[in-house]
N, C-alpha and C positions, 0 to 999 in steps of 0.2 A: 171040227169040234174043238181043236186045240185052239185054235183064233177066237174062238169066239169066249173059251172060257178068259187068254187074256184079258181081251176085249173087257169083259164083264168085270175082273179083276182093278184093269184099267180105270173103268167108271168109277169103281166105288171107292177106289181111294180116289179119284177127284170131289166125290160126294163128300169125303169125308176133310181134305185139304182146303174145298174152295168154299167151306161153309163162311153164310152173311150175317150180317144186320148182328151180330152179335153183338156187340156195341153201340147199337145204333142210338141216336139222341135227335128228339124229334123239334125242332125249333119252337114248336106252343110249349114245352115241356122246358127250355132255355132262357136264363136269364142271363145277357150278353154284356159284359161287365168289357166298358170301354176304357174307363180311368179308375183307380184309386188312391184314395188321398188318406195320409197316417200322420196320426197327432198325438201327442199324450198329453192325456186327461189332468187333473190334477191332483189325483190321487196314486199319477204314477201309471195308470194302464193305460194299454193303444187301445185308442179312438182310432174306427173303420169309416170310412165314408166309400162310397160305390156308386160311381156314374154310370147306371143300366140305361143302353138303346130300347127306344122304344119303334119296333122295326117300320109298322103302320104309319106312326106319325112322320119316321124321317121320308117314308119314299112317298105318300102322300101330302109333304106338304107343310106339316104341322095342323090337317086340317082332323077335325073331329066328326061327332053327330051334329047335325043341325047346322053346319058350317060354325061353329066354335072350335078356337085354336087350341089345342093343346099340347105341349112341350114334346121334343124330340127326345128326350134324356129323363127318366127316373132315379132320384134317390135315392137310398138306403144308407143307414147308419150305425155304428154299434160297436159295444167297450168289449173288451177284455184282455186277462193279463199275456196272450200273446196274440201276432196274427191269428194263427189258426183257430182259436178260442173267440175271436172276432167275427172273423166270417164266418163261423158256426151259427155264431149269435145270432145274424144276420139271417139266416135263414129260416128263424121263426119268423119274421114281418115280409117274407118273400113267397110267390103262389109259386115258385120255380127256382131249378136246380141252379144254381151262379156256376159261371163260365168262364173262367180267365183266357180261354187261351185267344181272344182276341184283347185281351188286357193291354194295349199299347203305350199306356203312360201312367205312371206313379209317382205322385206326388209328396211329399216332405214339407211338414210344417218346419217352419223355421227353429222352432222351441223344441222341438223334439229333436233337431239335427246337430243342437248345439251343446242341449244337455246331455243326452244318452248317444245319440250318434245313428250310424246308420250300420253301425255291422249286425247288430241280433233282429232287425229286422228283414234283411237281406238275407240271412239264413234260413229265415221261414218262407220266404219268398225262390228263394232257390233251389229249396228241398222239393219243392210241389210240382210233377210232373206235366200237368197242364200250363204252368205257370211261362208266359216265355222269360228268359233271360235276356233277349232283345229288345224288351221294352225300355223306352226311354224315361229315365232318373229326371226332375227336378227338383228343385227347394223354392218353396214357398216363402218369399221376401216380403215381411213386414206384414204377414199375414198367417192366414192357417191354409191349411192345405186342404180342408173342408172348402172354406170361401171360396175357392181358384175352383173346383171341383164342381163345385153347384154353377156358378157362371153359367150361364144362357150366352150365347155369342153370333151374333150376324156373318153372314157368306156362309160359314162353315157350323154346318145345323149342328154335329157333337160336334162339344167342347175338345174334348183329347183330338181333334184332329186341326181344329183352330193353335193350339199349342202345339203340337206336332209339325204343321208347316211353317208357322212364324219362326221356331227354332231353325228350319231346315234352311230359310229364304235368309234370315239374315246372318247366318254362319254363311251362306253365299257369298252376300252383298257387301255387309260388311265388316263381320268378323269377329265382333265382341262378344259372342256369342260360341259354344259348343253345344252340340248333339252330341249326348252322353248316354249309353246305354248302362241297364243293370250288369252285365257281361265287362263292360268297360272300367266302369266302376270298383269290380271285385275283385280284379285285377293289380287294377294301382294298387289297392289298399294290401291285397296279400303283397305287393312288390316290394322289397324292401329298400325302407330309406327314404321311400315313394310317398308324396302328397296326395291330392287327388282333388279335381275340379271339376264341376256343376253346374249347372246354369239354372239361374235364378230366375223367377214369373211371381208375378206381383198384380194385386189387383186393384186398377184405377179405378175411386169412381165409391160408390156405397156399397155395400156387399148388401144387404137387402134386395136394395133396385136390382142387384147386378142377376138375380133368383127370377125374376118377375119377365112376363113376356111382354109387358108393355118396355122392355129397355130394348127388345128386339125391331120395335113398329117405331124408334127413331134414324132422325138420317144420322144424328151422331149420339150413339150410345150415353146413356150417362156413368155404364159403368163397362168395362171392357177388362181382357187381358192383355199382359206387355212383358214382354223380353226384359230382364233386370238383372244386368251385372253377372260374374261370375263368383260362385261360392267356392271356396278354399276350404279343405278338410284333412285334417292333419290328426290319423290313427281314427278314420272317421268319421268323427268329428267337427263340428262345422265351427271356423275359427277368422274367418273374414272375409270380408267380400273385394271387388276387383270392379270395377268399372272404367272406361273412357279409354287410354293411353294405355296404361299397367294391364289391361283387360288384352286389350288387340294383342299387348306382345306377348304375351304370355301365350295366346291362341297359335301366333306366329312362328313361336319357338317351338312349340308342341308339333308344328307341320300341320295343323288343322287348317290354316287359312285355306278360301277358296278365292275369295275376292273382297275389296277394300277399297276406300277412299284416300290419298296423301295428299292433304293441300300441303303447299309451299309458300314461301314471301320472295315476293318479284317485284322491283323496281319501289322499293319502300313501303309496298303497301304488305297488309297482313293476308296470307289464305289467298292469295290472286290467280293460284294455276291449281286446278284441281289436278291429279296424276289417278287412274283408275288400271289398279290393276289384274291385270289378266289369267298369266299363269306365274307361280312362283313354288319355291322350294325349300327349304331347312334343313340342313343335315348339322349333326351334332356329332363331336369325334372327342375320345378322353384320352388322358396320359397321367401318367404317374410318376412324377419325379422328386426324388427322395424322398418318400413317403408322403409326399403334399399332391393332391389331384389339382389337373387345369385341365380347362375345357373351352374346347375352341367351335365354335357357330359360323355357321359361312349361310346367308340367304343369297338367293338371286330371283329378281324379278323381273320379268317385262308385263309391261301394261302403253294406256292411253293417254293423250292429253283429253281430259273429260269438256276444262270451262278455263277461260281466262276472264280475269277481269281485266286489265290492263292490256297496252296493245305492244303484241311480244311479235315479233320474226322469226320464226319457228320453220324458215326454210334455209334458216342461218346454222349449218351443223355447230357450230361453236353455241349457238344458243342452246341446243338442243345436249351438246355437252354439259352445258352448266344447269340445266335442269335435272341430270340427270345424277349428277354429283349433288342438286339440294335434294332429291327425292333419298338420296342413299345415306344421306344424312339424318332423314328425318325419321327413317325407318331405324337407321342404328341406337338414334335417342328413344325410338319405345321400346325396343328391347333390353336398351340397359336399364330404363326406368323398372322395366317386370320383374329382370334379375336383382335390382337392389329392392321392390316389394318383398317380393319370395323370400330373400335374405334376412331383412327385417323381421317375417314371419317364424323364421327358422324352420320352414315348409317346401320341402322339394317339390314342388307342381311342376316343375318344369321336366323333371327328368333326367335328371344329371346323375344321378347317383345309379340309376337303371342304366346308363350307357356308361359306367365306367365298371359298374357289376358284369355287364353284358362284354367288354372289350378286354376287362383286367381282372378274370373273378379271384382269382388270391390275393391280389395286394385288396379286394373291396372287403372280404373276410375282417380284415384289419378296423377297415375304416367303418362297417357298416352300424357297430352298433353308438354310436355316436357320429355320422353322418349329419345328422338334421341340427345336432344340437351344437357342433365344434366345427364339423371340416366345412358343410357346406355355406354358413354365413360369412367363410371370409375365402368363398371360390373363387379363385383369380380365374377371368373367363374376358375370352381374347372375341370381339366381333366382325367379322365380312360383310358387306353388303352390295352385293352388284343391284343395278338398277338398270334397266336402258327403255329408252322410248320407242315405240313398232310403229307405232299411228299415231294420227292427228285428229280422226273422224273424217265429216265429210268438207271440210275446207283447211287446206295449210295456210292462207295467210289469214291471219286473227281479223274477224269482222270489224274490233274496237279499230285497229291497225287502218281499213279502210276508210273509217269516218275521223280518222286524225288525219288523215293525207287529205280529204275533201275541205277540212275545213283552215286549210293553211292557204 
């Protein structure tokens, strides 16, 4: 009798611990909000824009009734004077609940990141418990963050995920580019001393067409999205961009590279050996001597021989020396070009001020509150670069090589 009164005990508080559905949210009831994009109006309020999955049309196809296409992705749009008073709005022109927590990407008008900045909108984005913090940050280059937003895009039915992979593919390949999280971003900017960088998306092509499904039924788009430079933000704030050379080193120095292109100049000609490299690394080290900060950068690379133009002997270790001595040359020239950009801007993106806070924090007390503006534009900073060659691909002696020996 005594077992069984446990027993019954037993049950009912699992009756009462493993209660369900209390929370439960039924998908027709869901409106599943993929991107959004934030502007200000010109009265001064945020402008909401909201790329809703339309779950039907992605797994079927984009097909409708009657075989009529209808879009993968629903708009929504809407003012007010803060996010939260935004997305409220929003939900008078919506039959369903909005859903951040597959929110993957948040886009930045460029006018709003340059006038007001990105901190009091990151706060309201932070506070929200559904909201991730892992969603990835861009700014909208030479456009709005609406336009990018509404895009219709081929291969990849929603947009936030065509933007999501081009970020990821060419932070791979070739570097000019970062993947920058909300989390990442809030970071730098509470860091002191600290810049902060972005990655810019810009849209080619008409923003009208770029709305319409007939841009999706070409073989080549009339209007599309595109990876654009790096945004530089200094207390937030968006204060200049970065592209080509100043772009890669800057990515390089930060330790973000994954992989990259180096041509070189061989035998007079310009760009005639491409170098692809493989794995590599940045480490950054500070010192403090008599109250002046130096900082010293050491990379090291190994990678490929990608392409030659010219016919090289690449089973000549001596050759293969002196390529390896121009690839570490070429790599030391964009890093110093990034650090006198950064300098110029009086904008630590690089980091420098975080690793001498992180290795020296008393003597950085000293220096931090005029860091950006005094110590760090005349940082004496020392660079290393190893380089070495692993492979060749699939033949050591250069094809050109062959067809100059045949024709002598």
């Amino acid at each position: 009798m005594k077992r069984k009164g446990v027993f019954l005990l037993l049950m009912i508080a699992m009756t009462l611990l493993l209660t369900s559905c209390w929370s439960k949210k039924e998908l027709t009831d869901l409106a599943i909000v993929s991107a959004m994009g934030i502007d200000e109006t010109k009265d001064g309020r945020f402008h909401l824009t909201l790329q809703i999955i339309n779950p039907g049309n992605v797994a079927g196809g984009m097909q409708g009734g009657g075989g009529s296409q209808s879009p993968p992705i629903t708009i929504y749009s809407a003012s007010g004077d803060n996010i939260v008073e935004a997305s409220r709005r929003a939900s008078g022109r919506i039959s369903r609940r909005l859903y951040y927590a597959h929110t993957n990407l948040v886009v930045v008008g460029e006018g709003l990141a340059r006038k007001e900045g990105l901190n009091t909108l990151i706060d309201g984005l932070d506070r929200d418990p559904e909201f991730r913090n892992t969603s990835t940050l861009v700014i909208a280059r030479n456009s709005t963050a609406a336009d990018l937003v509404k895009t219709l895009t081929p291969v990849d039915k929603i947009p936030a995920n065509k933007v999501l992979k081009t970020l990821e593919f060419t932070e791979r390949k070739w570097g000019e580019n970062v993947k920058t999280s909300l989390q990442e971003v809030m970071k730098s900017i509470e860091s002191p001393g600290r810049g902060t960088v972005v990655s810019g998306f810009r849209l080619v092509g008409n923003p009208q067409q770029a709305q319409k499904l007939d841009n999706l039924q070409e073989s080549a788009p009339a209007a599309t999205l595109r990876a654009s430079g790096i945004a530089v933000l200094k207390q937030g704030k968006l204060v200049d961009w970065l592209y080509g050379k100043p772009a890669r080193g800057t990515v390089w120095i930060l330790d973000k590279i994954q992989g990259t292109d180096i041509n070189i100049d061989w035998a007079g000609k310009k760009e005639a050996i491409a170098y692809q490299s493989v794995r590599q690394k940045t480490s950054v080290s500070a010192q403090v001597k008599n109250g002046k900060p130096h900082i010293s950068i050491h990379t090291r690379v190994e990678g490929d021989i990608g392409d030659m133009e010219v016919p090289v002997d690449i089973t000549n270790p001596k050759v293969i020396t002196k390529i390896e001595q121009s690839v570490r040359k070429e790599i030391k020239k964009e890093l110093r070009v990034a650090i006198e950009h950064a300098q110029k801007n009086k904008t630590d993106i690089l980091g420098f001020g975080e690793v001498v806070h992180r290795t020296r924090p008393n003597q950085f007390k000293k220096l931090k509150t005029e860091w950006n503006d005094v110590y760090f534009p005349k940082l004496d900073v020392d660079i290393a670069v190893e380089a070495y060659v692993r492979r060749a691909g699939l033949r050591n002696k250069s094809f050109l090589s062959g067809v100059k020996e045949n024709q002598k």
